[in-house]
PDB file of N, CA, C and O in Angstrom:
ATOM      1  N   UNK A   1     -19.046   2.016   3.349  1.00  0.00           N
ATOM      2  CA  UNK A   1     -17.641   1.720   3.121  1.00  0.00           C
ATOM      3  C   UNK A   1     -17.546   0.253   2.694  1.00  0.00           C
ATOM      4  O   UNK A   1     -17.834  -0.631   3.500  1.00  0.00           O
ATOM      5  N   UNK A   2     -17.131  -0.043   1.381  1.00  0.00           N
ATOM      6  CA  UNK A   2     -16.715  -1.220   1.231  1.00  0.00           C
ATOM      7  C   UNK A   2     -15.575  -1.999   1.309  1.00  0.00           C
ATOM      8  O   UNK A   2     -14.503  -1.419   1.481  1.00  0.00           O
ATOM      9  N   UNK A   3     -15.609  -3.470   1.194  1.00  0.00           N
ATOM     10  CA  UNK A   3     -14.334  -4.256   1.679  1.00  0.00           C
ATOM     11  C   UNK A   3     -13.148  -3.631   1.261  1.00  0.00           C
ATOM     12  O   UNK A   3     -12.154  -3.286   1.900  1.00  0.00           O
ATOM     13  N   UNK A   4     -13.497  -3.532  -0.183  1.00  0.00           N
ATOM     14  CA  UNK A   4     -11.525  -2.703  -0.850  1.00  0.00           C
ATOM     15  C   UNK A   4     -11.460  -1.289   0.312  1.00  0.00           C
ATOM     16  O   UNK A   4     -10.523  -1.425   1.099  1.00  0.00           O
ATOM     17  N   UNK A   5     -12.013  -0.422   0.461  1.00  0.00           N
ATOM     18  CA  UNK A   5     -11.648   0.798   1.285  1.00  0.00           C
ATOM     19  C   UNK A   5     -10.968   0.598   2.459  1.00  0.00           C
ATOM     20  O   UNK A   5      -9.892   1.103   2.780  1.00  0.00           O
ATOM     21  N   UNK A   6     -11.840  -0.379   3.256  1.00  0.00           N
ATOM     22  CA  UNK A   6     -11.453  -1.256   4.424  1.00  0.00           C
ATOM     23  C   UNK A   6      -9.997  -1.743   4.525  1.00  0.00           C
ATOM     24  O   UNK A   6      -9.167  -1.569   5.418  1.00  0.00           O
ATOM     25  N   UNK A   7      -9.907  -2.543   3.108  1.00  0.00           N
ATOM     26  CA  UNK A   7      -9.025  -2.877   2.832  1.00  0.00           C
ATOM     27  C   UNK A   7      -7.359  -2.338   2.329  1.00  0.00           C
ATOM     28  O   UNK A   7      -6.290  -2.948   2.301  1.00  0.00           O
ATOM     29  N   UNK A   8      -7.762  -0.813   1.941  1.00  0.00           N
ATOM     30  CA  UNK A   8      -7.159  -0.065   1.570  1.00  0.00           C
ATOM     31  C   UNK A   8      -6.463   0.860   2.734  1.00  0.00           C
ATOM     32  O   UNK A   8      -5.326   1.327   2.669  1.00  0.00           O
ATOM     33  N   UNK A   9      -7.504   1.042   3.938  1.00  0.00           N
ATOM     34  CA  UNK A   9      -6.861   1.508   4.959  1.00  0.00           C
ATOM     35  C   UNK A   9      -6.314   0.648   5.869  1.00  0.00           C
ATOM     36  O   UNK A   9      -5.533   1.210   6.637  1.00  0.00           O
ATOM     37  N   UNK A  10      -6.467  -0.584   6.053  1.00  0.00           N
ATOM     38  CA  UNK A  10      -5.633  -1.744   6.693  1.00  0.00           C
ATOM     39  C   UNK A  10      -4.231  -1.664   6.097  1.00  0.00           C
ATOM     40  O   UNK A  10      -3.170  -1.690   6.720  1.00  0.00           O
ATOM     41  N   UNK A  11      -4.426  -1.555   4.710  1.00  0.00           N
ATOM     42  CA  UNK A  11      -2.736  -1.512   3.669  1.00  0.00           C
ATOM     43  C   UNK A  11      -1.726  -0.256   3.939  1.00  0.00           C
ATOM     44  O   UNK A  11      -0.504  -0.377   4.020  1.00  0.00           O
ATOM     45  N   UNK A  12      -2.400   0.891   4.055  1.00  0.00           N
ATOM     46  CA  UNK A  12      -1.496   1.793   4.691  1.00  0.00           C
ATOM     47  C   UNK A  12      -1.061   1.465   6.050  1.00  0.00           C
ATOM     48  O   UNK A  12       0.105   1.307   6.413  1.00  0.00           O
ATOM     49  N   UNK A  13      -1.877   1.401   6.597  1.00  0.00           N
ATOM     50  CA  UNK A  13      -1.300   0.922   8.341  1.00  0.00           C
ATOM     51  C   UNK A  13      -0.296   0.148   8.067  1.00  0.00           C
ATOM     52  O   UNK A  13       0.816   0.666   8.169  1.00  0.00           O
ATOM     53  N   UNK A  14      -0.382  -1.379   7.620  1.00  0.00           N
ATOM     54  CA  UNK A  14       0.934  -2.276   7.303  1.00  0.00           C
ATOM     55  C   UNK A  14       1.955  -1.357   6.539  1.00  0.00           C
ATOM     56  O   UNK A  14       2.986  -1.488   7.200  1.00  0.00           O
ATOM     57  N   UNK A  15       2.180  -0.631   5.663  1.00  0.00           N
ATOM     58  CA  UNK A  15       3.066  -0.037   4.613  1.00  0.00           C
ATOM     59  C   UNK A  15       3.849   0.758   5.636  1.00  0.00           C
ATOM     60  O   UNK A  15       5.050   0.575   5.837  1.00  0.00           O
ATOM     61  N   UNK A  16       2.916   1.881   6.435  1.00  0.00           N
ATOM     62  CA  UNK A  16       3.964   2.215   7.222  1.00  0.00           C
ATOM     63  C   UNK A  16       4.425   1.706   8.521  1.00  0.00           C
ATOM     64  O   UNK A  16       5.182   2.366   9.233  1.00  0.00           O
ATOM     65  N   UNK A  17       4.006   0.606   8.825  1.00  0.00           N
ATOM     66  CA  UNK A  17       4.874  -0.203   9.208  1.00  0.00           C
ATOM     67  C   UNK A  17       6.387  -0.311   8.852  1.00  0.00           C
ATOM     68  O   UNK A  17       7.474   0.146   9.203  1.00  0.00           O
ATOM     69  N   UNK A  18       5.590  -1.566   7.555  1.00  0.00           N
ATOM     70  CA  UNK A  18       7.614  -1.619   7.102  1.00  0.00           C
ATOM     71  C   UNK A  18       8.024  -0.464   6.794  1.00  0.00           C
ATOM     72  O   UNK A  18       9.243  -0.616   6.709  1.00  0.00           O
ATOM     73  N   UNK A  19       7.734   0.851   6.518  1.00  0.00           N
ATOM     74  CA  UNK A  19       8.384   1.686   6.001  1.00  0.00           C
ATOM     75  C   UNK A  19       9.071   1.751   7.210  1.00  0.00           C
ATOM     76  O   UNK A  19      10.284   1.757   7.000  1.00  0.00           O
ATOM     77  N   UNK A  20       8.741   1.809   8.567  1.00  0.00           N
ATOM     78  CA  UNK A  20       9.684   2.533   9.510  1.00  0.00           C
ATOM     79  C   UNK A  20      10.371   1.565   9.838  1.00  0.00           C
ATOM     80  O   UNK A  20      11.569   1.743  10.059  1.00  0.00           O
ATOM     81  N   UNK A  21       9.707   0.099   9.973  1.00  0.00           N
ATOM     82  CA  UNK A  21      10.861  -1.234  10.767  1.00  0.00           C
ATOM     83  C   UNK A  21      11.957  -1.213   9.242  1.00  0.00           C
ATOM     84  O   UNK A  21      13.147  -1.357   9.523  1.00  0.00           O
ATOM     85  N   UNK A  22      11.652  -1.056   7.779  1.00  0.00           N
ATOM     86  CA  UNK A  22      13.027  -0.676   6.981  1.00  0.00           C
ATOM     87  C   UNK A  22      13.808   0.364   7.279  1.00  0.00           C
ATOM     88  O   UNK A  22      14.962   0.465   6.863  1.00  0.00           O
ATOM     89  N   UNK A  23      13.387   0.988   7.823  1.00  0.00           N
ATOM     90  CA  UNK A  23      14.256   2.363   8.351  1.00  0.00           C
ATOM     91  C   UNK A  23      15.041   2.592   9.356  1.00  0.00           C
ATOM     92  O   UNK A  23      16.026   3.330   9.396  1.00  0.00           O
ATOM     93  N   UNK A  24      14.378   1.653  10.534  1.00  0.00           N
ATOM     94  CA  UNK A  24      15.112   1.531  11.490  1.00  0.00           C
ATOM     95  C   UNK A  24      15.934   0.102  11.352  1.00  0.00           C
ATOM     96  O   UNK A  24      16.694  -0.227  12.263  1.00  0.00           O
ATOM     97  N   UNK A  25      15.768  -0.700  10.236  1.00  0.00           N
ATOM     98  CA  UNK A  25      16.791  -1.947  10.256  1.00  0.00           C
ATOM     99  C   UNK A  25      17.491  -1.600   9.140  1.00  0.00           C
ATOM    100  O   UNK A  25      18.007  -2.582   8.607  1.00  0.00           O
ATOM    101  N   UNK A  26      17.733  -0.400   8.504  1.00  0.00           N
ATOM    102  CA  UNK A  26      18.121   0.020   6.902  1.00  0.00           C
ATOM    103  C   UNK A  26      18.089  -0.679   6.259  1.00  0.00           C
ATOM    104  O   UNK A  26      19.087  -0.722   5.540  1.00  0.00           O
ATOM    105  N   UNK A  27      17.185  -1.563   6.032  1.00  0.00           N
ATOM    106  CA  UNK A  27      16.339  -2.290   4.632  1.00  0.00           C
ATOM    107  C   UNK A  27      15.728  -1.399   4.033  1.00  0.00           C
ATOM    108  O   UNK A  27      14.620  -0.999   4.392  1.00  0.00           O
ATOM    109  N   UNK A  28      16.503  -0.862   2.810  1.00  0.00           N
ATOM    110  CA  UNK A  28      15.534  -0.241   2.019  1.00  0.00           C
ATOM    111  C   UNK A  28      15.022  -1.039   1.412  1.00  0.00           C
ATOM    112  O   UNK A  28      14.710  -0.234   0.535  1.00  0.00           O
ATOM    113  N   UNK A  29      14.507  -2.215   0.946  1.00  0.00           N
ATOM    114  CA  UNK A  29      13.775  -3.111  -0.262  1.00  0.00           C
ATOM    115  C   UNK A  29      12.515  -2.801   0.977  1.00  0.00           C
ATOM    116  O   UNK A  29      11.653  -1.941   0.796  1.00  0.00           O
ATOM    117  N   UNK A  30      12.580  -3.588   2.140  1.00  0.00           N
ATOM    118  CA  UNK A  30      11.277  -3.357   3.005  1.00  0.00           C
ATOM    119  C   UNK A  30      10.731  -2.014   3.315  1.00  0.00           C
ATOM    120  O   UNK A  30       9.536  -1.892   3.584  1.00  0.00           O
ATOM    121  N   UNK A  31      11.545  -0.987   3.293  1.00  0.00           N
ATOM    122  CA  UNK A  31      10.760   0.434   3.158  1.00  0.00           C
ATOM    123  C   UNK A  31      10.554   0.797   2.055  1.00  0.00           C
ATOM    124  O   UNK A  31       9.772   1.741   2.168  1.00  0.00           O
ATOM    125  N   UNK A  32      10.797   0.613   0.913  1.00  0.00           N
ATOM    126  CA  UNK A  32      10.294   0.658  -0.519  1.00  0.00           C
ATOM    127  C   UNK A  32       8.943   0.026  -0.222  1.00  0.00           C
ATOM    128  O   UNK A  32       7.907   0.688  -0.157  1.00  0.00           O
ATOM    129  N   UNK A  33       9.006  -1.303  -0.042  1.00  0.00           N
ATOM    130  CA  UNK A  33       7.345  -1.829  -0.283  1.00  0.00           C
ATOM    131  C   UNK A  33       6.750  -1.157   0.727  1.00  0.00           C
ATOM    132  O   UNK A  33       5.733  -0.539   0.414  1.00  0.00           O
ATOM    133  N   UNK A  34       7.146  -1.103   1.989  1.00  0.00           N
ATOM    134  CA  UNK A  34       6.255  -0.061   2.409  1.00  0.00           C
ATOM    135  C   UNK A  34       5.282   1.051   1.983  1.00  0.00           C
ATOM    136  O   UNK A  34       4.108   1.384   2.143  1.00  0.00           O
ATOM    137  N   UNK A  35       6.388   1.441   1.362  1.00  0.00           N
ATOM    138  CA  UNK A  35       5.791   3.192   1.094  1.00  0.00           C
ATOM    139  C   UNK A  35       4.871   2.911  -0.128  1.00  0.00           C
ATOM    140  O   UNK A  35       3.802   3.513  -0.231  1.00  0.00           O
ATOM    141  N   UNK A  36       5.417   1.685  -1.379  1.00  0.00           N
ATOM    142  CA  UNK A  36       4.259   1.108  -2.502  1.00  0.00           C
ATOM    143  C   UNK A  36       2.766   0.315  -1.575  1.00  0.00           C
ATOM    144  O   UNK A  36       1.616   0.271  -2.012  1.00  0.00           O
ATOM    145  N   UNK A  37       3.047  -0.003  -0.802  1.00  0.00           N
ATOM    146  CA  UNK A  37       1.967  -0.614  -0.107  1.00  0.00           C
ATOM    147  C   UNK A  37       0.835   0.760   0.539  1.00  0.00           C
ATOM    148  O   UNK A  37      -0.340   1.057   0.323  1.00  0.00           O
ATOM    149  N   UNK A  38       1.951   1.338   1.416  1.00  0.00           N
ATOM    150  CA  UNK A  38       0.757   2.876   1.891  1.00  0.00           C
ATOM    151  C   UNK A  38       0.225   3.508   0.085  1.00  0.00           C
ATOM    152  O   UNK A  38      -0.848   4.107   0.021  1.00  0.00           O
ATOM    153  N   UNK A  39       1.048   3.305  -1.226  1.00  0.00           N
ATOM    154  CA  UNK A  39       0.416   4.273  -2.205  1.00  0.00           C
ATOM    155  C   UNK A  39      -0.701   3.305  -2.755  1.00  0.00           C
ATOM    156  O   UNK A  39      -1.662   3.675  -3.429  1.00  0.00           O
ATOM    157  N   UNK A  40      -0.433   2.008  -2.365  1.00  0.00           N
ATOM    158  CA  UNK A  40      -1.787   0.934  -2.945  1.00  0.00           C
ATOM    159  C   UNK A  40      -3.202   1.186  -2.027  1.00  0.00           C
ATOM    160  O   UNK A  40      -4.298   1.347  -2.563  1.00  0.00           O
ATOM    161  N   UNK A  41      -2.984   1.192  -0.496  1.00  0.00           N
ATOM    162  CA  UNK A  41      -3.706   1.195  -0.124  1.00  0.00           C
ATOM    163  C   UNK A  41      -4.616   2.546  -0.120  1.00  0.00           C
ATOM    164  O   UNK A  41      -5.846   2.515  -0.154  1.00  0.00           O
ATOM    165  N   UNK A  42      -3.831   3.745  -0.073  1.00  0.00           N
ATOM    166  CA  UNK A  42      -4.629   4.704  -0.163  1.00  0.00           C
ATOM    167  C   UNK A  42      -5.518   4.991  -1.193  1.00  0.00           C
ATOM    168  O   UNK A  42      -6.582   5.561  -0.954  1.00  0.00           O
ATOM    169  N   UNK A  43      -5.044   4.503  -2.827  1.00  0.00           N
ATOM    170  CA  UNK A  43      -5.767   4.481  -3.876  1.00  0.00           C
ATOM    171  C   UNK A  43      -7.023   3.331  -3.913  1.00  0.00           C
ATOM    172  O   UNK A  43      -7.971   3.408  -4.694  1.00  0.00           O
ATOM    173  N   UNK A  44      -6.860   2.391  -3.040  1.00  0.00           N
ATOM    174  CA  UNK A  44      -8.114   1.489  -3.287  1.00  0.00           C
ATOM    175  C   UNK A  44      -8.999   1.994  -1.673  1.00  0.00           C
ATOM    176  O   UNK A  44     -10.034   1.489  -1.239  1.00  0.00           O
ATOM    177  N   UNK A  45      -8.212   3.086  -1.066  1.00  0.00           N
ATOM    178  CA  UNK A  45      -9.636   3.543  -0.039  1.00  0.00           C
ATOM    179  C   UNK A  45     -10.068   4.681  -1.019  1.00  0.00           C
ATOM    180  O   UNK A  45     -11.238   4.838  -1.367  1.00  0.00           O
ATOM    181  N   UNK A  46      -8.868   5.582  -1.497  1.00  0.00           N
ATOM    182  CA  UNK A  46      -9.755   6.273  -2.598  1.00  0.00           C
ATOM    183  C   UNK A  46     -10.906   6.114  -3.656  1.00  0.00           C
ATOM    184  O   UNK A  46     -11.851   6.858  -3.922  1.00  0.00           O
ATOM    185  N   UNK A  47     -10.535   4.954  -4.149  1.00  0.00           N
ATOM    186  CA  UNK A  47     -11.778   4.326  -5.834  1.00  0.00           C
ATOM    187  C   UNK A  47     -12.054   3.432  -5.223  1.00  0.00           C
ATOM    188  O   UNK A  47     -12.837   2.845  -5.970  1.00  0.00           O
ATOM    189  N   UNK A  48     -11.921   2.508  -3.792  1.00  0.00           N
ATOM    190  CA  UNK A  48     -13.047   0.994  -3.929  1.00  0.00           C
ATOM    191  C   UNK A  48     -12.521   0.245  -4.729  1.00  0.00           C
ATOM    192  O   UNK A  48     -13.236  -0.686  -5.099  1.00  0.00           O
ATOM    193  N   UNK A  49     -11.623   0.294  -5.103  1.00  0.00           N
ATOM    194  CA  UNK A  49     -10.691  -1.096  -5.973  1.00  0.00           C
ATOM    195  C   UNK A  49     -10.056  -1.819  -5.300  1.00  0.00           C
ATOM    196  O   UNK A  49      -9.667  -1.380  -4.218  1.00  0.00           O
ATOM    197  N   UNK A  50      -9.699  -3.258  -5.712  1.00  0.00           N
ATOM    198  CA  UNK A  50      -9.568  -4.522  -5.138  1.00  0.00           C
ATOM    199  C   UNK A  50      -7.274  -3.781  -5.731  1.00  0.00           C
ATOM    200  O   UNK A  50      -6.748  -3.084  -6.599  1.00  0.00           O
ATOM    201  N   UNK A  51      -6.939  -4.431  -4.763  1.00  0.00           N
ATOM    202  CA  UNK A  51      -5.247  -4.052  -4.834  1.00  0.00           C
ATOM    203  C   UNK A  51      -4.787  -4.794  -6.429  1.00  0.00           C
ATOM    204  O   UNK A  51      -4.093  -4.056  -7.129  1.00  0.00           O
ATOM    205  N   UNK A  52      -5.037  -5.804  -6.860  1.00  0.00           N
ATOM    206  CA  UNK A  52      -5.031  -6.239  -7.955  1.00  0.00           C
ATOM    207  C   UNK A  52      -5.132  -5.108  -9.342  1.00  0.00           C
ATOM    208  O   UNK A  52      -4.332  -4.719 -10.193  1.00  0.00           O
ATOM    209  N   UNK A  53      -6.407  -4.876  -9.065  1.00  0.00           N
ATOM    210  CA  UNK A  53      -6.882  -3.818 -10.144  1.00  0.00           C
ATOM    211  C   UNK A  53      -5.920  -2.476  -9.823  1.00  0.00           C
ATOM    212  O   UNK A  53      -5.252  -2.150 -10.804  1.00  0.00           O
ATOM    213  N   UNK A  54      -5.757  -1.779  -8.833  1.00  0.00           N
ATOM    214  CA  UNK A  54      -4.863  -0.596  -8.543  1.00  0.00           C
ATOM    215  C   UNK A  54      -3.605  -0.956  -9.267  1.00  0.00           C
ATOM    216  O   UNK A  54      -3.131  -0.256 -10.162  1.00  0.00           O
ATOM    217  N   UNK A  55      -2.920  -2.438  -8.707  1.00  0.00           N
ATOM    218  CA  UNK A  55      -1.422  -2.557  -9.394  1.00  0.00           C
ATOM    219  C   UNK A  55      -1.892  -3.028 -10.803  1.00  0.00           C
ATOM    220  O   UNK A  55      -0.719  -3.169 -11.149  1.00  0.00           O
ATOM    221  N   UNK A  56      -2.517  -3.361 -11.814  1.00  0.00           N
ATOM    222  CA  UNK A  56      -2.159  -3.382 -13.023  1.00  0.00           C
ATOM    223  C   UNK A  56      -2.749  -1.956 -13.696  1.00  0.00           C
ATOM    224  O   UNK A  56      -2.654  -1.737 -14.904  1.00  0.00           O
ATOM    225  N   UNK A  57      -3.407  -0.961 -12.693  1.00  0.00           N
ATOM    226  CA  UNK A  57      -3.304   0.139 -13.549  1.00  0.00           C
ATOM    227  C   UNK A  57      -1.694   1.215 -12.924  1.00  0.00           C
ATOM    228  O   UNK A  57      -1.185   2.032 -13.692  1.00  0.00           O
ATOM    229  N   UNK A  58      -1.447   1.114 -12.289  1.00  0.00           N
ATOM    230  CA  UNK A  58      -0.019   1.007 -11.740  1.00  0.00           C
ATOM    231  C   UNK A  58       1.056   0.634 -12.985  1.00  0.00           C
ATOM    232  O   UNK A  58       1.662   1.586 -13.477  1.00  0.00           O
ATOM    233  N   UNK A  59       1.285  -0.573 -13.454  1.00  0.00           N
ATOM    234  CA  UNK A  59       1.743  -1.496 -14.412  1.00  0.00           C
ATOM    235  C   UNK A  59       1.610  -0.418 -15.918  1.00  0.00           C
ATOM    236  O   UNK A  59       2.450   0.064 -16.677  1.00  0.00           O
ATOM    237  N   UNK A  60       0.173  -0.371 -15.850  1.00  0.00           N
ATOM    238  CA  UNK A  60       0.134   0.353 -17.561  1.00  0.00           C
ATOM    239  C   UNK A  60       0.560   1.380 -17.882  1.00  0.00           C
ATOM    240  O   UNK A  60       0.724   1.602 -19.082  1.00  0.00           O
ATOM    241  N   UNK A  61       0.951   2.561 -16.701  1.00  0.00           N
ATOM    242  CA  UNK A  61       1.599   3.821 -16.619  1.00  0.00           C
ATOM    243  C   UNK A  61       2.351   4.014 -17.157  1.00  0.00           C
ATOM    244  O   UNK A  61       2.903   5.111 -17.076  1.00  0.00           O
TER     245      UNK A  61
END
């Protein structure tokens, strides 16, 4: 397992975080990044990509 995977499952843990502290404070801007943060992190435990590289292929979509 490398650092990005590592890294990728640390990012979901935080994402749903804010997803629920936005939910329970009805901040949606902070449960938005949430839920973009759990879809970053799961894709760089998926491919081993650094969050950088995930969001500019994110970007080119």
């Amino acid at each position: 397992m490398n650092t990005d995977t590592k890294e990728g499952i640390w990012k979901q843990i935080k994402g749903e975080f804010k997803e629920r502290y936005g939910d329970a404070t009805n901040d949606d801007s902070i449960e938005q990044r949430g839920k973009v943060d759990q879809f970053i992190g799961e894709m760089q435990e998926k491919y081993g990509k650094t969050k950088d590289e995930i969001a500019n292929k994110i970007k080119n979509w």
